[in-house]
N, CA, C, O and CB atoms as a CASP TS submission, in Angstrom:
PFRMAT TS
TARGET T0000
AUTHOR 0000-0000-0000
METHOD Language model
MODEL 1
PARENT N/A
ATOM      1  N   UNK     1      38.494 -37.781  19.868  1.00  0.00           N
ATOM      2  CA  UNK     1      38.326 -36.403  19.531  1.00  0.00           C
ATOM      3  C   UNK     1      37.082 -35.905  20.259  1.00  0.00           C
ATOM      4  O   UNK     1      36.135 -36.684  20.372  1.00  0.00           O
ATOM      5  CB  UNK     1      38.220 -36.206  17.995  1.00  0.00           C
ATOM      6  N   UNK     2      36.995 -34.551  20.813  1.00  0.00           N
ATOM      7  CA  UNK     2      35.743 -34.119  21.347  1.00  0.00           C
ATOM      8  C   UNK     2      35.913 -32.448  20.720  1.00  0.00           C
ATOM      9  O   UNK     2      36.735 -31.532  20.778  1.00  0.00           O
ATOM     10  CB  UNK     2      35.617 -34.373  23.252  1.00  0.00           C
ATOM     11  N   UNK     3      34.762 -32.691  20.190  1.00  0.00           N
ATOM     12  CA  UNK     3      33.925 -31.364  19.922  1.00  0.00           C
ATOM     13  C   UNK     3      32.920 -30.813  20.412  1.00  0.00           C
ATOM     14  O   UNK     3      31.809 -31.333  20.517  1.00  0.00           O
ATOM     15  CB  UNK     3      33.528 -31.305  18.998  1.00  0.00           C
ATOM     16  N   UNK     4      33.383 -29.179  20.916  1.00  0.00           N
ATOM     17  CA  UNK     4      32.338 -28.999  21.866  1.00  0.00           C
ATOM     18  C   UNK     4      31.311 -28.040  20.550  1.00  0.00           C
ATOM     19  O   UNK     4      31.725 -27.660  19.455  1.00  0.00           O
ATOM     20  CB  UNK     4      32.968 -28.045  23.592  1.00  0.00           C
ATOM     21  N   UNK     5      29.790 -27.837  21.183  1.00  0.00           N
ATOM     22  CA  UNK     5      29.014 -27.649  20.297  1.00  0.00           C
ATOM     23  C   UNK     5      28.168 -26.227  21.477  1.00  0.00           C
ATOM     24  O   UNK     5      27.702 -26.359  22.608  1.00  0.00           O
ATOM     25  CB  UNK     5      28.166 -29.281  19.707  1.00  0.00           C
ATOM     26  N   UNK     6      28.257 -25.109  20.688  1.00  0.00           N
ATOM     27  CA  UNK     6      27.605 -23.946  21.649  1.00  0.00           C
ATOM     28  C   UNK     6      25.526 -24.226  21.350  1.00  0.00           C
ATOM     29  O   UNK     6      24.886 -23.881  20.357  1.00  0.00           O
ATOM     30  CB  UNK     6      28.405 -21.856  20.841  1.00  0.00           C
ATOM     31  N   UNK     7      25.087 -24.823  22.411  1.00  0.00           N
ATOM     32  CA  UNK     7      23.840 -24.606  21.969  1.00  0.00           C
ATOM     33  C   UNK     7      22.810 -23.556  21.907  1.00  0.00           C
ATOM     34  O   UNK     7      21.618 -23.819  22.065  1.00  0.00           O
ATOM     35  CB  UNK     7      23.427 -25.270  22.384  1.00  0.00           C
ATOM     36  N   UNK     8      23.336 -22.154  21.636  1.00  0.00           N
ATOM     37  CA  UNK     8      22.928 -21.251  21.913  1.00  0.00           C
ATOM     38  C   UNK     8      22.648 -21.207  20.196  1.00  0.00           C
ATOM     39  O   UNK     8      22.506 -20.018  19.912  1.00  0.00           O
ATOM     40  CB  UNK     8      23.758 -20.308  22.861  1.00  0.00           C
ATOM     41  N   UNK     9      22.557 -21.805  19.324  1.00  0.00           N
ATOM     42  CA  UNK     9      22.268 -22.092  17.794  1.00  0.00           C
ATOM     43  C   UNK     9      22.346 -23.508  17.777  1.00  0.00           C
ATOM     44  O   UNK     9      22.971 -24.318  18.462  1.00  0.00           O
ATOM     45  CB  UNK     9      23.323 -21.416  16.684  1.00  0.00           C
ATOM     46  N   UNK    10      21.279 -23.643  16.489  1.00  0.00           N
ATOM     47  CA  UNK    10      21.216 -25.209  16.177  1.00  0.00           C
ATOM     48  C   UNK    10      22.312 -25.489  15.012  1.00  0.00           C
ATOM     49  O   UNK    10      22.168 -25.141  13.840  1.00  0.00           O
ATOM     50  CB  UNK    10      19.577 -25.705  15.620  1.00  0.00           C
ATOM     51  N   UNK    11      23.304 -26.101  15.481  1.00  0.00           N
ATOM     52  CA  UNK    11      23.640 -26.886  14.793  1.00  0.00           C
ATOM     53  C   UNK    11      23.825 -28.421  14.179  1.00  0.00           C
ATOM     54  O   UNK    11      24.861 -28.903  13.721  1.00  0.00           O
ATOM     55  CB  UNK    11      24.065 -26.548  14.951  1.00  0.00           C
ATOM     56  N   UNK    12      22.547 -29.034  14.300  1.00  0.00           N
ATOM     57  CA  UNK    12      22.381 -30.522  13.665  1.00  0.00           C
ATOM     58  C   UNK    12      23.007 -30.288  12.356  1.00  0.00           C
ATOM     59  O   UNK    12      24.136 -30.777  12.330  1.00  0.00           O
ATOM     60  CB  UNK    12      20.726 -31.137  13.493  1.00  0.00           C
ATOM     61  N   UNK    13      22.710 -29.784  11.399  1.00  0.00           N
ATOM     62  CA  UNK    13      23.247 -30.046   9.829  1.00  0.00           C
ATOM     63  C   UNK    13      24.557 -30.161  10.322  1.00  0.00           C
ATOM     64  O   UNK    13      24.941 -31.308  10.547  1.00  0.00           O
ATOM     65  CB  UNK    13      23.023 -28.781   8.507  1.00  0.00           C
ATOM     66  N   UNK    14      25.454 -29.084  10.575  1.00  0.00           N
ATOM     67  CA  UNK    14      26.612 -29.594  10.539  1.00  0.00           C
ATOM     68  C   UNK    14      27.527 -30.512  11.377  1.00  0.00           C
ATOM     69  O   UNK    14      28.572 -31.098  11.096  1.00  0.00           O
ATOM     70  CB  UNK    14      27.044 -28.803  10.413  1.00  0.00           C
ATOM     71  N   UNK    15      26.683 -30.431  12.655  1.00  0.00           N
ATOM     72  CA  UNK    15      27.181 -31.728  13.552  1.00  0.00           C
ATOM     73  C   UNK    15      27.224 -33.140  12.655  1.00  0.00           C
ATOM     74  O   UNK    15      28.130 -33.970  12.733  1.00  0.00           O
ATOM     75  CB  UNK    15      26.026 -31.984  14.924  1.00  0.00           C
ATOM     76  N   UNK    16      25.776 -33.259  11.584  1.00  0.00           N
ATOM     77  CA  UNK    16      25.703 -34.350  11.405  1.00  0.00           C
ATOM     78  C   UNK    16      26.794 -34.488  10.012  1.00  0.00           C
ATOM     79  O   UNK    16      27.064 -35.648   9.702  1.00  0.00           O
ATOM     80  CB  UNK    16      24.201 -34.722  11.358  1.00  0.00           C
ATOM     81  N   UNK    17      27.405 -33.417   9.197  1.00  0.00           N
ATOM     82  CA  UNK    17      28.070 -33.279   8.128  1.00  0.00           C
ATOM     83  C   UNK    17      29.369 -33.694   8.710  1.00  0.00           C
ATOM     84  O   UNK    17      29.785 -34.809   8.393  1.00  0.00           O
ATOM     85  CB  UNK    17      27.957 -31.940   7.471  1.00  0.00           C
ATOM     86  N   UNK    18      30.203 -32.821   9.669  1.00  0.00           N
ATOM     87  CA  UNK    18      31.154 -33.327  10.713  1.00  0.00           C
ATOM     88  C   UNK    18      31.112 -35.133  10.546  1.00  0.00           C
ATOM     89  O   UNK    18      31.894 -35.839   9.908  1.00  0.00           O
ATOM     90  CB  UNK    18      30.570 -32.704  12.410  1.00  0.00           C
ATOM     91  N   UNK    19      30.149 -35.464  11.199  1.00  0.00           N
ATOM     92  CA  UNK    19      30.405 -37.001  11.582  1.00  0.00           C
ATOM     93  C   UNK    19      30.735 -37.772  10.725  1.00  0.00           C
ATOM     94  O   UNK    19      31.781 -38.420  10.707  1.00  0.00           O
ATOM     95  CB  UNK    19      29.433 -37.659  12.083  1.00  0.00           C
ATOM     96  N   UNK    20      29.423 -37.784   9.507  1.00  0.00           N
ATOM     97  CA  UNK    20      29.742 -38.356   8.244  1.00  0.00           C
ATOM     98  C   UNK    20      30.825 -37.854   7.615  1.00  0.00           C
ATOM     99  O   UNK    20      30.719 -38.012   6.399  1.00  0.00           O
ATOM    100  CB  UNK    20      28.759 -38.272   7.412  1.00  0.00           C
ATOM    101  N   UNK    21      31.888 -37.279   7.959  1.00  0.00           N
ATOM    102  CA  UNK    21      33.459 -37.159   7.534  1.00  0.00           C
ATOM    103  C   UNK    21      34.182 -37.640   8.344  1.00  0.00           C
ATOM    104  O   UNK    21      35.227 -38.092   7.875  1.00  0.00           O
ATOM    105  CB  UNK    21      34.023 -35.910   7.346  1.00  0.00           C
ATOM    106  N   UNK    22      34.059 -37.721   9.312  1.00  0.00           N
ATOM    107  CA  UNK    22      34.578 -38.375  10.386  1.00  0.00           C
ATOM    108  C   UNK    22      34.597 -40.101  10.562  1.00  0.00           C
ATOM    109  O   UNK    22      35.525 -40.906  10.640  1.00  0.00           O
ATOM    110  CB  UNK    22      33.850 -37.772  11.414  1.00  0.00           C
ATOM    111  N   UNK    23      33.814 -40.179  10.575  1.00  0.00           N
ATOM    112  CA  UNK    23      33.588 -41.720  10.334  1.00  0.00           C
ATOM    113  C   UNK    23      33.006 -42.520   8.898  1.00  0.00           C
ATOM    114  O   UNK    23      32.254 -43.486   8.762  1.00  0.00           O
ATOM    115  CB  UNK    23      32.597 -42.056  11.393  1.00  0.00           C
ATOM    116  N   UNK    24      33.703 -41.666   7.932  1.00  0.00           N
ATOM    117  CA  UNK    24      33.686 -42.346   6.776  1.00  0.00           C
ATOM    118  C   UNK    24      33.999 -43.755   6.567  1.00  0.00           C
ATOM    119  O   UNK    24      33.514 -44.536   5.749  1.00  0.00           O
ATOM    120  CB  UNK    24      34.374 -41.758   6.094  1.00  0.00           C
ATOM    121  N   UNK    25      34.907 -43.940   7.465  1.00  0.00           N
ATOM    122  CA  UNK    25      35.535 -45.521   7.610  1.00  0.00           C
ATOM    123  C   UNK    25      35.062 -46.275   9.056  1.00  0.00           C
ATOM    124  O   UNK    25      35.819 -46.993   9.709  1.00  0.00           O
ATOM    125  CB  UNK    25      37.416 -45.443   7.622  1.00  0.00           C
ATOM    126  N   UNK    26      34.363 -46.123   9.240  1.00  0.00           N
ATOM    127  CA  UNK    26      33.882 -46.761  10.830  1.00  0.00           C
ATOM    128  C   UNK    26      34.211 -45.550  11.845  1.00  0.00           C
ATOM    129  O   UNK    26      34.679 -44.426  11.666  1.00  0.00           O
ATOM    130  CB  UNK    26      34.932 -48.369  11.401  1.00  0.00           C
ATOM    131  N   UNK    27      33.693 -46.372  13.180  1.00  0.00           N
ATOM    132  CA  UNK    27      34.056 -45.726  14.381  1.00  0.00           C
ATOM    133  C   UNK    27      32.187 -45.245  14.796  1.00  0.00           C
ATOM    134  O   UNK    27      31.173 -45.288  14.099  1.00  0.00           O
ATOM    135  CB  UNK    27      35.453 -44.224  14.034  1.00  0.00           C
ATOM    136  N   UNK    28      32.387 -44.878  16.025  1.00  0.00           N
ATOM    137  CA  UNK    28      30.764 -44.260  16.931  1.00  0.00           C
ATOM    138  C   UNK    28      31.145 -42.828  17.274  1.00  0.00           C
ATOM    139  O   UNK    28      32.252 -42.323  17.088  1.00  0.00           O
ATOM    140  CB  UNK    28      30.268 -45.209  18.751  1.00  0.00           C
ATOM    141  N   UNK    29      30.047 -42.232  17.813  1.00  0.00           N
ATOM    142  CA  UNK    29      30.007 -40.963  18.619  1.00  0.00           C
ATOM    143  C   UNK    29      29.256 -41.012  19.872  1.00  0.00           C
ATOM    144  O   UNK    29      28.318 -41.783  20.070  1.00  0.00           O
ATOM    145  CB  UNK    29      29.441 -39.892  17.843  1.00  0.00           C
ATOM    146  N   UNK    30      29.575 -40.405  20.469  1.00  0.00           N
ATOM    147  CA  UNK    30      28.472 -40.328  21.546  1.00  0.00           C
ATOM    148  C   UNK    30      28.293 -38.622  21.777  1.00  0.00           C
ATOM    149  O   UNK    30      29.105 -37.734  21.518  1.00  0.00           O
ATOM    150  CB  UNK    30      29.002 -41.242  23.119  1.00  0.00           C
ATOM    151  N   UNK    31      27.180 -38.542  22.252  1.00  0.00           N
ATOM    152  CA  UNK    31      26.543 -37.014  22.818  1.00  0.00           C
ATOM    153  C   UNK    31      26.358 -36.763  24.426  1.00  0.00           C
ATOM    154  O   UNK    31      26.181 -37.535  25.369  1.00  0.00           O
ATOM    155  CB  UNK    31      24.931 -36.817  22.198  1.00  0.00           C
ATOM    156  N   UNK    32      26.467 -35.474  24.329  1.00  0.00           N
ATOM    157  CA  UNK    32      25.984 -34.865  25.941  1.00  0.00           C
ATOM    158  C   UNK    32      24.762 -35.583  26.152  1.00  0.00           C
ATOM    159  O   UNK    32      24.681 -35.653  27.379  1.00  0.00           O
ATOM    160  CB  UNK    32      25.621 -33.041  26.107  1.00  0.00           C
ATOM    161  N   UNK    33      23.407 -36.360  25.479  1.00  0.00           N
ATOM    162  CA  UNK    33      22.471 -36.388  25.844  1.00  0.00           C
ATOM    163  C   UNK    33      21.685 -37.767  25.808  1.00  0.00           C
ATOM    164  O   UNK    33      20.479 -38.012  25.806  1.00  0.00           O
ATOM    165  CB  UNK    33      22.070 -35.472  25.330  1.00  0.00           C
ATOM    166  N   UNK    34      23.002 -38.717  25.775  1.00  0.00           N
ATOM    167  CA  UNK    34      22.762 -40.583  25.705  1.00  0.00           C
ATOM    168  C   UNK    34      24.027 -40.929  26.114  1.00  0.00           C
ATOM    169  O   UNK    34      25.121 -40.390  25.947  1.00  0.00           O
ATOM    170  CB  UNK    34      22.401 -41.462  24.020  1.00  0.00           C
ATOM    171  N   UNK    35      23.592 -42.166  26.816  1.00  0.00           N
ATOM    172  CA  UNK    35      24.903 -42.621  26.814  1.00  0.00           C
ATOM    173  C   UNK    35      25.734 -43.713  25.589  1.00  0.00           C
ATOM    174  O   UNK    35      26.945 -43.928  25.556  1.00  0.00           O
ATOM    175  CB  UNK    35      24.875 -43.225  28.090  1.00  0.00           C
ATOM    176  N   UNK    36      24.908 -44.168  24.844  1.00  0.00           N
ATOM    177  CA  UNK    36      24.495 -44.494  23.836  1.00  0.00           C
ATOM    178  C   UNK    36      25.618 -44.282  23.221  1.00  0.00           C
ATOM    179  O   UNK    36      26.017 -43.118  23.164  1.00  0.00           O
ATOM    180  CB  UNK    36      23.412 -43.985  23.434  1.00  0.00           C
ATOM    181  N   UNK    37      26.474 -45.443  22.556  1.00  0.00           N
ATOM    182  CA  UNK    37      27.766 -44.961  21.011  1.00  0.00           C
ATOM    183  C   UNK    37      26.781 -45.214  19.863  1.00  0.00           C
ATOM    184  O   UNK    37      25.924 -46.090  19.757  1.00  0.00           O
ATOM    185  CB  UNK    37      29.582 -46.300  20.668  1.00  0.00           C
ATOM    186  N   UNK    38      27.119 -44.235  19.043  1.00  0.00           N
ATOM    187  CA  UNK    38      26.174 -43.587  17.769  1.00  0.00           C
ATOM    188  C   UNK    38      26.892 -44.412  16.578  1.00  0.00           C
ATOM    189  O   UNK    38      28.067 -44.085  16.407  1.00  0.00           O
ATOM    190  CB  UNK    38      26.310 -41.586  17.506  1.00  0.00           C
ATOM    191  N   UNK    39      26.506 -45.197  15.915  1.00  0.00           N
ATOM    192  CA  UNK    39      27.250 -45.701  14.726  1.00  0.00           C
ATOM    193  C   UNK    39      26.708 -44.243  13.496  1.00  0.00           C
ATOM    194  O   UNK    39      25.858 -43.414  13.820  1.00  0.00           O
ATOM    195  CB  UNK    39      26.593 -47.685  14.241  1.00  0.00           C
ATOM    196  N   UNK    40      27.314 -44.240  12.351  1.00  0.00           N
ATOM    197  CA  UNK    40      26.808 -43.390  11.563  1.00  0.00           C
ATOM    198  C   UNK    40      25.668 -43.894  10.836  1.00  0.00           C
ATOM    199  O   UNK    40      24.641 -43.233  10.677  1.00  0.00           O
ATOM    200  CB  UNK    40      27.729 -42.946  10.795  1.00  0.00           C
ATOM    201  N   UNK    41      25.863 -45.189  10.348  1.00  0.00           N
ATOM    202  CA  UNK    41      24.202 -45.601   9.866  1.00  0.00           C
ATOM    203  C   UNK    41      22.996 -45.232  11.292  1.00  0.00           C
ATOM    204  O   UNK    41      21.961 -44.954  10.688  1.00  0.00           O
ATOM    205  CB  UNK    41      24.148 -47.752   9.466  1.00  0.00           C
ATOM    206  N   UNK    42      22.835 -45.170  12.115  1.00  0.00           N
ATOM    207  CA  UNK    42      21.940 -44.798  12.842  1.00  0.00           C
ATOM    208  C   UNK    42      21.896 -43.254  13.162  1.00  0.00           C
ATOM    209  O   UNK    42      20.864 -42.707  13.551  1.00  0.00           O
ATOM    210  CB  UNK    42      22.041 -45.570  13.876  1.00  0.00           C
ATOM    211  N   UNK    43      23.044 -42.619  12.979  1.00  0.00           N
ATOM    212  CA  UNK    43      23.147 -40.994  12.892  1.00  0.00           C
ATOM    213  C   UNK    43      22.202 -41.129  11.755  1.00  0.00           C
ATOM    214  O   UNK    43      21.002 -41.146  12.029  1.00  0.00           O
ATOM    215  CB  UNK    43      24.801 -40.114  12.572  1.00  0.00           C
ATOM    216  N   UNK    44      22.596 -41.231  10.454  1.00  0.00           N
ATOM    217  CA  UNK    44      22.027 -40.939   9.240  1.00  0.00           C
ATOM    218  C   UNK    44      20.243 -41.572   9.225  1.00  0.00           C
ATOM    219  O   UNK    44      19.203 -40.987   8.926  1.00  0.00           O
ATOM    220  CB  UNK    44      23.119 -41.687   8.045  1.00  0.00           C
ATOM    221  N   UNK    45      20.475 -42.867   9.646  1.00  0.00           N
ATOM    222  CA  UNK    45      18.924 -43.189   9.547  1.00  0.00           C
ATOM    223  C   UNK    45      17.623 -42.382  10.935  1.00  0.00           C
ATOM    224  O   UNK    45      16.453 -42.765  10.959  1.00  0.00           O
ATOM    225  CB  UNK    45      18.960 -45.137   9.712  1.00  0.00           C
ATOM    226  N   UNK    46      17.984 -41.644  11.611  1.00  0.00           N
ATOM    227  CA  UNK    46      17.843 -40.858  12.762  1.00  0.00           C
ATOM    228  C   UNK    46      17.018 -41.950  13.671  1.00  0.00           C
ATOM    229  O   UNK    46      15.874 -41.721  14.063  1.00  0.00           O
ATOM    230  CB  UNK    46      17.059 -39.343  12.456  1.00  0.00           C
ATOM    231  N   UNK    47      17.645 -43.021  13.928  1.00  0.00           N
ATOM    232  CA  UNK    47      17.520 -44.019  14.715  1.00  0.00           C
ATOM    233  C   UNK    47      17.392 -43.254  16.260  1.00  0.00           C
ATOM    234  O   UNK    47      18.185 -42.414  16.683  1.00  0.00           O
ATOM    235  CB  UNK    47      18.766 -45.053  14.458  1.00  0.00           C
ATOM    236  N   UNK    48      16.003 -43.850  17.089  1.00  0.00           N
ATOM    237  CA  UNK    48      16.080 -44.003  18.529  1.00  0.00           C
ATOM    238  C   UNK    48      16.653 -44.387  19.392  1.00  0.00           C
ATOM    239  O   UNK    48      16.635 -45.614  19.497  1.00  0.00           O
ATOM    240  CB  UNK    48      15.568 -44.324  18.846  1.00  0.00           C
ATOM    241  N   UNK    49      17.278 -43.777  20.224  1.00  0.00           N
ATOM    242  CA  UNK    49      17.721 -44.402  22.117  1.00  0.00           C
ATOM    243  C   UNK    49      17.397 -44.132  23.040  1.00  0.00           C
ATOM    244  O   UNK    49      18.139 -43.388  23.682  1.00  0.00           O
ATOM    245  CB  UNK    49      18.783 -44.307  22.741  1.00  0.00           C
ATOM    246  N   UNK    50      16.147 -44.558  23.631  1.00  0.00           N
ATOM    247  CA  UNK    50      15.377 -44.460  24.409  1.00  0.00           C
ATOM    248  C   UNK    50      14.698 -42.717  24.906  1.00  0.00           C
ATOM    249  O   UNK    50      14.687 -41.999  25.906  1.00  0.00           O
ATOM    250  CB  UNK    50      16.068 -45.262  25.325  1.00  0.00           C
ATOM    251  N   UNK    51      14.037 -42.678  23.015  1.00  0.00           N
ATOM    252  CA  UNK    51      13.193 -41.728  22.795  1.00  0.00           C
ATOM    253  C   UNK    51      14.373 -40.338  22.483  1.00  0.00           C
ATOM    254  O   UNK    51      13.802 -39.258  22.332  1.00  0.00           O
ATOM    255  CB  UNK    51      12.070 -41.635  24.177  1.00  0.00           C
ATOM    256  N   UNK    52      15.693 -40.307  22.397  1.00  0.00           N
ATOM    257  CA  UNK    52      16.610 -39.838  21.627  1.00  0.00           C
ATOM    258  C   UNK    52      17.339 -40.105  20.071  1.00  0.00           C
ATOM    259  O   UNK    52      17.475 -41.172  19.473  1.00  0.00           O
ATOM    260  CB  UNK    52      17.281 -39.931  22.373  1.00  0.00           C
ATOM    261  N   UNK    53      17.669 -38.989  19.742  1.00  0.00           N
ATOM    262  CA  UNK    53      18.651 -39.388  18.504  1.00  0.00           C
ATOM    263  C   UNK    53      19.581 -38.455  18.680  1.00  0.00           C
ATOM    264  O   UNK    53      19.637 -37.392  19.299  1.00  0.00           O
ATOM    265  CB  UNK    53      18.074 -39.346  16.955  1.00  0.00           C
ATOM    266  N   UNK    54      20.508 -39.253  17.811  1.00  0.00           N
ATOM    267  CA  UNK    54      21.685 -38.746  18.002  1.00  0.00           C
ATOM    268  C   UNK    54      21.992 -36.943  18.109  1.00  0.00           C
ATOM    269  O   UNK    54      21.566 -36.495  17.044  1.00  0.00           O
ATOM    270  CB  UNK    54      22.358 -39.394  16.907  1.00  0.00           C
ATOM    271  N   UNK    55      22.433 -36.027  18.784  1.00  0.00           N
ATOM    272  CA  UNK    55      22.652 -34.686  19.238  1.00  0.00           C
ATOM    273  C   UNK    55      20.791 -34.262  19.271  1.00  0.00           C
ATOM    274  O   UNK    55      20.209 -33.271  18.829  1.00  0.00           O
ATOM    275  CB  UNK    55      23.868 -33.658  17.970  1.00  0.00           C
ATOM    276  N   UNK    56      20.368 -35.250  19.849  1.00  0.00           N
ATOM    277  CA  UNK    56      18.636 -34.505  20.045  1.00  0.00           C
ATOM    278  C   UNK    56      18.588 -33.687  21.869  1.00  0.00           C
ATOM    279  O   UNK    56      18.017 -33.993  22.915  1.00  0.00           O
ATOM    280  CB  UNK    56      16.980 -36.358  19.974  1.00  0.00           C
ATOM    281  N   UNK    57      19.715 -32.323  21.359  1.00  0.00           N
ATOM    282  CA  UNK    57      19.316 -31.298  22.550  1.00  0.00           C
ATOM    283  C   UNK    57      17.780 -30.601  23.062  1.00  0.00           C
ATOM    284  O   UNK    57      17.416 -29.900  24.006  1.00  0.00           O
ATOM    285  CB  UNK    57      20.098 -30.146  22.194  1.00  0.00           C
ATOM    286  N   UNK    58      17.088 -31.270  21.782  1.00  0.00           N
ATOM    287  CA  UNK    58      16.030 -30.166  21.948  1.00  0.00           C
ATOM    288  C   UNK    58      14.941 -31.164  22.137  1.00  0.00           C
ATOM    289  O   UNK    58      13.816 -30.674  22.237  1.00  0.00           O
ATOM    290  CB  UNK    58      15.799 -29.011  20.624  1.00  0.00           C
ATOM    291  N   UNK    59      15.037 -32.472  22.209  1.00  0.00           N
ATOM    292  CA  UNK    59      14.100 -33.508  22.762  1.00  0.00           C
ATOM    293  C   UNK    59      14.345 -33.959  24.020  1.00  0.00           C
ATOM    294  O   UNK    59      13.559 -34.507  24.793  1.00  0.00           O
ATOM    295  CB  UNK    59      14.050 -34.617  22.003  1.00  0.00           C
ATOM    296  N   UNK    60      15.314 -33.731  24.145  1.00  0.00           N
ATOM    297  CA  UNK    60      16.478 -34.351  25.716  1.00  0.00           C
ATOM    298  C   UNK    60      15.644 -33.443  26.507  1.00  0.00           C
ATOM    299  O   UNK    60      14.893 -34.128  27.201  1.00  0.00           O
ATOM    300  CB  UNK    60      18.708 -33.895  25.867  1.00  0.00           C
ATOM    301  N   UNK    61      15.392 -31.735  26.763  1.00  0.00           N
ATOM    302  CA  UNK    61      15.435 -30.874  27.260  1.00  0.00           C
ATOM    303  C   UNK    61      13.568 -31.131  27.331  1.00  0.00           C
ATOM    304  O   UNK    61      12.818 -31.336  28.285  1.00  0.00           O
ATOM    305  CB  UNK    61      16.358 -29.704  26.574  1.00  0.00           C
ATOM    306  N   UNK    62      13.379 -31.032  26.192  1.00  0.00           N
ATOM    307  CA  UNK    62      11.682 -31.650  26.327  1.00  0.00           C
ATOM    308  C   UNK    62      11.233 -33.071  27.476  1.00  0.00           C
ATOM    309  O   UNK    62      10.276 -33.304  28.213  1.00  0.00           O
ATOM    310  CB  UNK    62      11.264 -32.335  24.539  1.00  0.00           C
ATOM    311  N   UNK    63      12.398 -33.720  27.150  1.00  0.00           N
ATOM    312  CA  UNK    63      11.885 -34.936  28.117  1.00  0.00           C
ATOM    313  C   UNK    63      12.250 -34.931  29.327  1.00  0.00           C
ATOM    314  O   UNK    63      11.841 -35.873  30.006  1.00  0.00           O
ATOM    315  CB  UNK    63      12.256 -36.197  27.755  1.00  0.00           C
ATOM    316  N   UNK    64      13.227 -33.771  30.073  1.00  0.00           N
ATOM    317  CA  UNK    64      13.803 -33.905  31.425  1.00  0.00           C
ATOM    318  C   UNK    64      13.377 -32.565  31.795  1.00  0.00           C
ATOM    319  O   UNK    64      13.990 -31.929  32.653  1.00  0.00           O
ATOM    320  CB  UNK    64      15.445 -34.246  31.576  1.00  0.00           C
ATOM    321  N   UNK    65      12.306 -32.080  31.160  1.00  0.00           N
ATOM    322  CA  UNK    65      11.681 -30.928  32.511  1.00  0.00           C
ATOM    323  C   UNK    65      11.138 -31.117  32.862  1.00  0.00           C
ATOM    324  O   UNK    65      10.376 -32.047  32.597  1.00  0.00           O
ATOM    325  CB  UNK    65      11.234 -29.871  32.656  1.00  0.00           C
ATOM    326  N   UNK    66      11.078 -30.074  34.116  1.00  0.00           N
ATOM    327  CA  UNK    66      10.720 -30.009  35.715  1.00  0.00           C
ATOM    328  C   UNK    66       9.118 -29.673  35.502  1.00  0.00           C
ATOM    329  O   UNK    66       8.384 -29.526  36.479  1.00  0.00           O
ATOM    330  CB  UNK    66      11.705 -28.618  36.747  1.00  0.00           C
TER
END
């Protein structure tokens, strides 16, 4: 499944509400901004990947400017 996400508004709460319904029973995610598969215990515990978390548009964008 892919869901696209307009970042012209933050939506973390419900990206992260989405998932945790989504993978109530297992399964990963991945984001535009890791390459990284997201288990939901590390969504929920806002676990690092190499200075990301999971849908972190607004740290990604902090760490790759010019």
């Amino acid at each position: 499944m892919q869901i696209d996400i307009s970042a012209r508004i933050d939506g973390t709460l419900e990206v992260h509400q989405l998932v945790e319904l989504l993978f109530e029973h297992g399964g990963v995610a991945t984001d535009d901004y890791s390459g990284h598969p997201w288990t939901l215990q590390e969504i929920k515990s806002g676990a690092l990947n190499d200075g990301l978390r999971f849908f972190g548009f607004r740290a990604y964008h902090e760490l790759n400017r010019e």
